[in-house]
VOGU-3710 file (C-alpha; in Angstrom, 3 decimals, decimal comma):
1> xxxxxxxxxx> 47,945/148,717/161,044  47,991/152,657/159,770  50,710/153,410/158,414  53,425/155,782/160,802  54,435/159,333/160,869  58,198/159,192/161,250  60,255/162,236/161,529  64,517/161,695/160,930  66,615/164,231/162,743  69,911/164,049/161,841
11> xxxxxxxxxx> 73,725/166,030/161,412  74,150/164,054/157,966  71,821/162,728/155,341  73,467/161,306/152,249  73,623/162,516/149,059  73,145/166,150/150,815  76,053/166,266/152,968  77,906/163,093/154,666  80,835/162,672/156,881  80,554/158,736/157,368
21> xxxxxxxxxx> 78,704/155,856/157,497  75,612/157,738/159,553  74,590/159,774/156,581  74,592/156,091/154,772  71,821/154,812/156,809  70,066/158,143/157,212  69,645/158,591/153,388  68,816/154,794/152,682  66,327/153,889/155,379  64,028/156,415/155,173
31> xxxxxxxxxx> 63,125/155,700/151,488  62,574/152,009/152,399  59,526/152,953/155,022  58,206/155,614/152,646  58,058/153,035/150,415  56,328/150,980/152,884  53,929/153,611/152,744  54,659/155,513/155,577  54,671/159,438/156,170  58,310/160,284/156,713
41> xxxxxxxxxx> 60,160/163,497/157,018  63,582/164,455/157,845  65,044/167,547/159,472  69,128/168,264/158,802  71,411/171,663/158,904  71,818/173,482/156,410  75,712/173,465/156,668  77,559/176,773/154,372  78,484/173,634/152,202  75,191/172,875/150,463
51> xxxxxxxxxx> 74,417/173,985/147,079  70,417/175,149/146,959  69,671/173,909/143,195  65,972/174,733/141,558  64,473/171,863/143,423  64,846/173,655/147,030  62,239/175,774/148,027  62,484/178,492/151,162  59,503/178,339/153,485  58,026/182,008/154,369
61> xxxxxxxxxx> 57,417/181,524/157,468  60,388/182,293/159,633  61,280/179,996/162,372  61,858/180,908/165,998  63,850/178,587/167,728  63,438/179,318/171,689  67,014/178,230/173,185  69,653/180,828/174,834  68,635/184,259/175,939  66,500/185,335/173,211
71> xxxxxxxxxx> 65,222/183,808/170,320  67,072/182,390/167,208  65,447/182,970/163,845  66,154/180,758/161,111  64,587/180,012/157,478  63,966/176,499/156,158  64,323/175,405/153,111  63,037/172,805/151,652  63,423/169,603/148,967  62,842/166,099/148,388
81> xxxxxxxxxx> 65,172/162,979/149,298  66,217/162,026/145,908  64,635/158,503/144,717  62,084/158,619/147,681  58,795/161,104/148,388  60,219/161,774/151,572  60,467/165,962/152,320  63,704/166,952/153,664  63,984/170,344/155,458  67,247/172,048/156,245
91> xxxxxxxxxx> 67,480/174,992/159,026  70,074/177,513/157,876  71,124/179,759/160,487  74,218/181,351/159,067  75,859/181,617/162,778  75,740/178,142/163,536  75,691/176,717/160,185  77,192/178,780/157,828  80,439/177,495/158,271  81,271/174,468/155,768
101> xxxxxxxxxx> 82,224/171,817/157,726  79,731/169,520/159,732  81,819/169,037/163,655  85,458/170,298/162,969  87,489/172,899/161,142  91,087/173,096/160,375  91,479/173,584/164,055  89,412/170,649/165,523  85,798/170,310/167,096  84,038/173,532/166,857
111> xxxxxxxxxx> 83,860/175,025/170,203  80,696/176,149/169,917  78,902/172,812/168,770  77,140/171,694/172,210  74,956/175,324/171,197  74,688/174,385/167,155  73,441/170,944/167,600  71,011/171,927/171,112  69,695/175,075/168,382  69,704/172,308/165,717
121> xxxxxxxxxx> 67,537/169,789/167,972  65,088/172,173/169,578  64,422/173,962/166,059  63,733/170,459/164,299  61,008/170,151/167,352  59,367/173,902/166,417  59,439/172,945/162,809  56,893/170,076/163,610  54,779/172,640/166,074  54,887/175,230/162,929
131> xxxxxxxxxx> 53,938/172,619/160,156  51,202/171,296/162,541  52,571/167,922/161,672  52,806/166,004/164,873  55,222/162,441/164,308  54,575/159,594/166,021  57,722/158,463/166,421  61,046/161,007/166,275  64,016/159,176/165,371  67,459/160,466/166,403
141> xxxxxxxxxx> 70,829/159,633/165,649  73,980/160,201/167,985  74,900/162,800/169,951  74,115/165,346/167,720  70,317/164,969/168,606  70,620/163,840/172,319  68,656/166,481/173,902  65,438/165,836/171,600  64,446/163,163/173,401  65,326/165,561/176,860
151> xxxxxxxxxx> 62,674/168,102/175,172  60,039/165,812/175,035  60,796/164,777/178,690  60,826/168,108/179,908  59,869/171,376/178,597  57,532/169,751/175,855  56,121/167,242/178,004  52,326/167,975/178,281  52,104/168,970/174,545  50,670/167,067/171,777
161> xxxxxxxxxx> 54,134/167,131/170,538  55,328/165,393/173,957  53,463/162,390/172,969  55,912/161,415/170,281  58,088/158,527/171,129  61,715/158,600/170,512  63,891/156,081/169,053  68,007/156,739/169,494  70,601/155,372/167,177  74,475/155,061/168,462
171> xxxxxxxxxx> 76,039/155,183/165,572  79,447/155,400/166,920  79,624/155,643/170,783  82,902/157,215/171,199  81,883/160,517/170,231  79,781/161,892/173,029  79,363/165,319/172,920  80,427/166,831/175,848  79,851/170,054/176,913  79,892/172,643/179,673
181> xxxxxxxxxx> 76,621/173,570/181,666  76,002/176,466/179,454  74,481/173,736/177,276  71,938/173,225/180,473  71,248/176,893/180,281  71,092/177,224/176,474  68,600/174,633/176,174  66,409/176,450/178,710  66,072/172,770/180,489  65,826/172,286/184,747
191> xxxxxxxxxx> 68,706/172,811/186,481  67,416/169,355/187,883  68,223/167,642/184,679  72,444/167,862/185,893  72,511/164,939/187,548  74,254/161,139/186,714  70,309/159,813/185,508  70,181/162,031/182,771  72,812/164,709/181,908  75,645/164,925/183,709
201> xxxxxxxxxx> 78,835/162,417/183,222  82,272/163,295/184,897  81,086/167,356/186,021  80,060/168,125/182,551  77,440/167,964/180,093  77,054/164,471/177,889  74,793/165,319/175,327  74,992/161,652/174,441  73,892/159,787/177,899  71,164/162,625/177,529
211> xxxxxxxxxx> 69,628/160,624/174,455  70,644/157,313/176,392  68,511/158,092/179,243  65,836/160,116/177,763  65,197/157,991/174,572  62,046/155,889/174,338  63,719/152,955/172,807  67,682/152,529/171,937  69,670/150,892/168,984  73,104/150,576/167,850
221> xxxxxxxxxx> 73,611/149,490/163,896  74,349/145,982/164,891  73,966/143,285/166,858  77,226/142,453/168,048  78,261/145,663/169,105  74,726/146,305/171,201  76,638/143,224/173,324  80,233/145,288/172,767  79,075/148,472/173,832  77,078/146,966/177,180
231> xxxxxxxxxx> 81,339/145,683/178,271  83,874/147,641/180,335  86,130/147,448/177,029  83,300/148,509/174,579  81,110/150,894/176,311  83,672/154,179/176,684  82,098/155,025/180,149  78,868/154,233/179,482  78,387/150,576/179,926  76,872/151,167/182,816
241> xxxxxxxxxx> 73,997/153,301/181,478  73,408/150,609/178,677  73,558/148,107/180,865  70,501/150,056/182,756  68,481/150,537/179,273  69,702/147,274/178,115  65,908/145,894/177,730  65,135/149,035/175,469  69,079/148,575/173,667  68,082/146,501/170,027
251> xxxxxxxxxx> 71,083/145,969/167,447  69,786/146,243/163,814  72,153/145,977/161,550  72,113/148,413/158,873  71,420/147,753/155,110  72,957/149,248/152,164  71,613/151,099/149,317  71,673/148,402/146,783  70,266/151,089/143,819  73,636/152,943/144,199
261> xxxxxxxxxx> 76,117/150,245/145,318  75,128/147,435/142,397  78,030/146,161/139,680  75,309/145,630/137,695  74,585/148,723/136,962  76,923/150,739/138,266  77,781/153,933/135,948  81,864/154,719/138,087  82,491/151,311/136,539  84,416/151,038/133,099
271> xxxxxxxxxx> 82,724/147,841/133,087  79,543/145,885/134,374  79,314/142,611/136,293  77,148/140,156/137,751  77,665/137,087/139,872  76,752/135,149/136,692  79,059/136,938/134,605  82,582/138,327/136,219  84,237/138,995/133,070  83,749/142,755/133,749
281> xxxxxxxxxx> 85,588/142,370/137,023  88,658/142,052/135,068  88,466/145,332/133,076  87,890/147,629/136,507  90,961/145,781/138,211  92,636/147,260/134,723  91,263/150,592/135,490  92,087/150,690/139,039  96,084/149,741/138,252  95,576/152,775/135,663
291> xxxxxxxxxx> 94,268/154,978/138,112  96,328/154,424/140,859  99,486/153,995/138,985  100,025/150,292/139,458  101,610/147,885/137,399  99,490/146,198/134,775  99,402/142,640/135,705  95,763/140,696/135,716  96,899/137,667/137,433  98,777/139,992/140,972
301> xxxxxxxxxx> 96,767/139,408/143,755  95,720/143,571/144,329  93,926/144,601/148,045  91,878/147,506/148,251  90,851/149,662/151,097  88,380/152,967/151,037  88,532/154,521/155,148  89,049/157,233/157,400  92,606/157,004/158,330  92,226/156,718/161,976
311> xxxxxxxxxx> 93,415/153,988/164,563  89,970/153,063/164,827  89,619/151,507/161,796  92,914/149,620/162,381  94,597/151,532/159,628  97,935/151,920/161,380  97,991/148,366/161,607  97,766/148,299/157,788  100,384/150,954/157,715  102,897/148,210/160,369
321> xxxxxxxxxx> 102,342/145,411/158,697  102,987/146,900/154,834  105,913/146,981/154,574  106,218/142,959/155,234  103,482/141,945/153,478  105,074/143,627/150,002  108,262/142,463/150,876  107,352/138,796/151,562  104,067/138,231/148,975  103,252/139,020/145,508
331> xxxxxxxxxx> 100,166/141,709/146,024  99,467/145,161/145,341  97,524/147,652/147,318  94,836/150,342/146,382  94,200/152,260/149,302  91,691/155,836/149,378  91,604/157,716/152,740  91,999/160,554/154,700  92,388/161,510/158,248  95,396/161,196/160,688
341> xxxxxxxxxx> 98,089/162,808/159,313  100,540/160,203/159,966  98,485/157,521/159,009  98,612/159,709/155,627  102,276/160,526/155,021  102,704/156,421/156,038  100,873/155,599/152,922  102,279/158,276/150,718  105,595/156,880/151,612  104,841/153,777/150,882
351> xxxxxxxxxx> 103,635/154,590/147,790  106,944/156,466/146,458  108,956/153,632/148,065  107,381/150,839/146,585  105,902/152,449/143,511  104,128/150,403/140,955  102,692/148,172/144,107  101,441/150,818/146,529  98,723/153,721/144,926  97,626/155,759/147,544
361> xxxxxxxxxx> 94,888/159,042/147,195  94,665/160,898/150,293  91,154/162,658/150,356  87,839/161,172/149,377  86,551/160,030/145,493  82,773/158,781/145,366  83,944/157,116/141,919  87,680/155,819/142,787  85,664/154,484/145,947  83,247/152,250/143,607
371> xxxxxxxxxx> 86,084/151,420/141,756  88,114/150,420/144,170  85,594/148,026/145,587  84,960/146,491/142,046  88,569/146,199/140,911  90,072/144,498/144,492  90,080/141,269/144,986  90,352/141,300/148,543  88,955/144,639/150,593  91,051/145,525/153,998
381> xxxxxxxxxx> 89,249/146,219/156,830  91,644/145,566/160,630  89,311/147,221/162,644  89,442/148,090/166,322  86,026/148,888/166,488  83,651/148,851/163,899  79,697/149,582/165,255  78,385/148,431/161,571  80,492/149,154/158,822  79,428/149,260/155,271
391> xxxxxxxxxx> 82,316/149,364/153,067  82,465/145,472/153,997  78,756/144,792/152,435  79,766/147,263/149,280  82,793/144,718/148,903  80,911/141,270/149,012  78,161/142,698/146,706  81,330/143,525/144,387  82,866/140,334/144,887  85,749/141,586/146,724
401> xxxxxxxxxx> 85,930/139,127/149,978  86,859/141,365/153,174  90,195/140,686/155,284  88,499/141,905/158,534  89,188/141,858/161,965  86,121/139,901/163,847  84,292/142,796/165,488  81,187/144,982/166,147  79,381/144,378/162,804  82,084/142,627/160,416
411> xxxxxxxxxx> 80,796/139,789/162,657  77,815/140,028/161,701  78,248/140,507/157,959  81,332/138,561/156,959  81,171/134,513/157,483  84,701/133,024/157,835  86,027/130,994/154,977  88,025/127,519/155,894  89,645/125,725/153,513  87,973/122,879/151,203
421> xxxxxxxxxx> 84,000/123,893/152,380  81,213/124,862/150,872  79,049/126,775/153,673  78,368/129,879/152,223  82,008/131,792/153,391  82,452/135,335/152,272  86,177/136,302/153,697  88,629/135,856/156,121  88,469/137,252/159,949  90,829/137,497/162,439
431> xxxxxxxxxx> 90,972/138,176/166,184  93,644/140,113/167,397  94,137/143,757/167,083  97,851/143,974/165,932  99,908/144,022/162,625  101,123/140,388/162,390  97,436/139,205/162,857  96,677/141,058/160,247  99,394/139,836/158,099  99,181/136,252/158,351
441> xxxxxxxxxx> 95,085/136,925/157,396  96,065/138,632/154,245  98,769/136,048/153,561  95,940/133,082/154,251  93,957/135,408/151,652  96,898/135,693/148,970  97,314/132,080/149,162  93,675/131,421/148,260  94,206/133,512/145,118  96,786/131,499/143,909
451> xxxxxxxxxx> 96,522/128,105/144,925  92,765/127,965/145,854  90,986/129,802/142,739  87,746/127,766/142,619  87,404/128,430/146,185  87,952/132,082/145,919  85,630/132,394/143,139  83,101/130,802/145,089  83,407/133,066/147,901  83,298/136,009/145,116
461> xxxxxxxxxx> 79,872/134,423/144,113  78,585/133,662/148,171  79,192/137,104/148,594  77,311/138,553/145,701  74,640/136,438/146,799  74,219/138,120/150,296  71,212/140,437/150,359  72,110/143,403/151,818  69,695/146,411/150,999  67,313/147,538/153,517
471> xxxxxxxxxx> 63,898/145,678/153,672  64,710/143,098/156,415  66,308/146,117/158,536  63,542/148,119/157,681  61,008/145,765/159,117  62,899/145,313/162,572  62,888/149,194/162,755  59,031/149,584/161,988  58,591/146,832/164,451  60,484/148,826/167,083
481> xxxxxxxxxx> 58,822/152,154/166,015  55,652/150,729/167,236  56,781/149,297/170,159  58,215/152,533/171,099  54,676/154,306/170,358  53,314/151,728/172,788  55,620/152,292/175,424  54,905/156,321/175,208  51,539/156,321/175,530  50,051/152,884/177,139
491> xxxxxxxxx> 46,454/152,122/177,047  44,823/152,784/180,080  44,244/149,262/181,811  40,499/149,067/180,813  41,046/149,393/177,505  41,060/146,625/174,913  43,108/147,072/172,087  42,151/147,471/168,581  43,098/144,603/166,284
//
């Protein structure tokens, strides 16, 4: 089969600029199909934040972006996904994107983001129409990019660009984008388009149910939550509509980049490791204690977590159940975050209150992340909700076996250890969203450290073992890029297909 021409339009792409787990996947899968051989490109902002080094080049050519009442000019500039021959190209506009931040500011959402991210969307379609470079397949990611698939539908339709087929990820369906009908107007789409089959959701704009309906093909970053989100208690409004798509809906789960997240080799470590060889496990549970102003002690059981600080993530249960879990079991905590500002002066309390046990860094630290995740032995993830995580894979690769609550894609990545078997376990799951559920699973954990230690280290080593970088995923996406190019543009009925 030839190989693909795959264009990535997306808010985030990591290393350039990342807000969560989305610019994960965006910056790892791509280099997997390029080097699959592929043709892949990816369009991003270019957000006041990032730092044009010697490697970015401007394009001449100005870009006119048709959206509003006139129309918007912006430059592109353009580099190379680092590790990967995969072209990046970021459209600065210093009215929509000059600011630093990616969605909110000191204040909250931007109010003007239903007009950055429609600007954002149609101008990564005229960058294709200006480069002559026509993708086969465009693939979008949350609500962000919602309206490139309406593009295509609409006011491209017809065009040689209208023939691309578009694949939407839901990376996190609570946030939906939701906008006024100046969006409607701004776009310079049909006034036809406001209606409950494509726009429109509760009297307003959903920029998200857009890319819902419009999409060629759907997928959410893992297979449990595609069933979650298709539920009255999962979907957030929408159930319905993915209940209607559900034979185009496909949960992949995603991978991680194994180059970067790898205790072999990892250069944040004071120390290396292998599943063969732990030994170096020992020295970055040192350095952590150091770091976070712990008591040395090799043989205290010490729990790590690296998150937003949201409910969400199930952090405030974390924050209930502390308290109980220091005063009843011999443990110590490592926790990074920031987010909820509640959630934050919780920890920081509990930090001065029970110093020595509790270290607590509000904010974000690439390298106190990797060493968190090395020197743990268990990694804390109570969940609501949790469409894919990663932070759970980083841990088993680490051998740090997740406390997780059984949900969206910890399901799918964490098998549940029981007592006195060998099946291949990598941590401990529970079911119910609440404090005490979560601290009877990290007492069940603590109690494996010290009375069960061949069975922990053999869920150190199952986890290791799990392989978790991208080629499988990578596959299953290929396979539904085609299917999607299929669906777009059928052969007609007398046609026999090539093999």
């Amino acid at each position: 089969m030839r190989p693909l021409r795959i264009l990535f339009v997306a808010p985030e792409i990591e290393p350039f600029v990342k807000v969560g787990g989305l610019a994960d996947m965006v910056g790892a899968l791509p280099k997997a199909l390029a080097a699959a051989g592929h043709d892949v490109r990816m369009v991003c902002p270019a957000y006041g934040s990032l730092r044009v080094t010697g490697e970015w080049t401007a394009r001449e050519e100005p870009l006119g972006v048709e959206v509003g009442a006139r129309t918007h000019w912006a430059r592109t500039w353009q580099t190379m996904l680092p590790g990967a021959r995969v072209p990046v190209y970021f459209l600065e506009h210093e009215a929509f994107f000059g600011r630093p931040e990616v969605y909110s500011g000191p204040w909250g959402a931007h109010g003007d983001n239903d007009l950055r991210f429609i600007f954002f969307s149609r101008g990564a379609l005229t960058l294709c129409e200006q480069l002559g470079w026509i993708p086969d397949v465009i693939h979008c990611h949350d609500w962000t990019t919602g309206f490139v698939p309406v593009f295509l539908n609409t006011t491209l339709h017809g065009t040689p660009l209208g023939r691309a087929a578009t694949v939407f990820t839901i990376h996190n369906l609570e946030h939906q984008g939701y906008a006024d009908r100046r969006a409607l107007e701004f776009a310079r789409l049909p006034p036809t388009e406001f209606r409950s089959d494509s726009l429109e959701s509760d009297g307003a704009v959903n920029l998200l149910k857009a890319g819902l309906y419009h999409a060629t093909k759907l997928t959410t970053v893992s297979p449990t939550y595609a069933h979650e989100i298709r539920t009255p208690a999962g979907g957030c409004g929408l159930d319905d509509v993915l209940n209607f798509r559900g034979a185009d809906l496909v949960g992949i789960l995603n991978g991680i980049d194994t180059d970067v997240w790898d205790p072999a080799t990892d250069r944040h470590l004071p120390a290396n490791y292998s599943a063969g060889d732990l030994e170096g496990k020992a020295a970055c549970k040192a350095a952590l204690q150091a770091r976070l102003g712990l008591a040395r002690d090799p043989h205290i059981a010490v729990f790590g977590a690296v998150s937003r600080l949201a409910a969400q993530k199930g952090l405030d249960l974390l924050a209930e159940a502390l308290p109980y879990v220091l005063d009843r079991m011999h443990v110590q905590f490592a926790i990074l975050g920031t987010g909820d500002p509640g959630l934050e002066h919780a920890f920081r309390s509990a930090a001065a209150h029970y110093a020595g046990r509790v270290g607590v860094c509000v904010g974000y630290d690439n390298s106190l992340a990797h060493l968190i995740q090395a020197g743990s032995d268990f990694f804390v993830m109570p969940s609501r909700a949790e469409p894919c995580g990663l932070t759970q894979m980083y841990a088993m690769r680490y051998g740090t076996p997740p406390v997780a609550r059984a949900t969206g894609g910890l399901v799918d990545t964490v098998t549940q250890f029981t007592e006195g078997r060998q099946d291949g376990a990598t941590g401990f799951l529970f079911q119910d969203a609440n404090a005490p559920a979560l601290y009877h699973t990290i007492g069940w954990a603590c109690a494996t450290y010290y009375d069960r230690p061949a069975e922990l280290l053999a869920l150190r080593r199952h986890g290791m073992a799990r392989d978790f970088s991208w080629r499988a995923s990578a596959d299953r996406y290929l396979d539904l890029y085609r299917w999607a190019v299929d669906a777009r543009n059928p052969l007609p009925s007398n046609t026999v297909a090539p093999d």
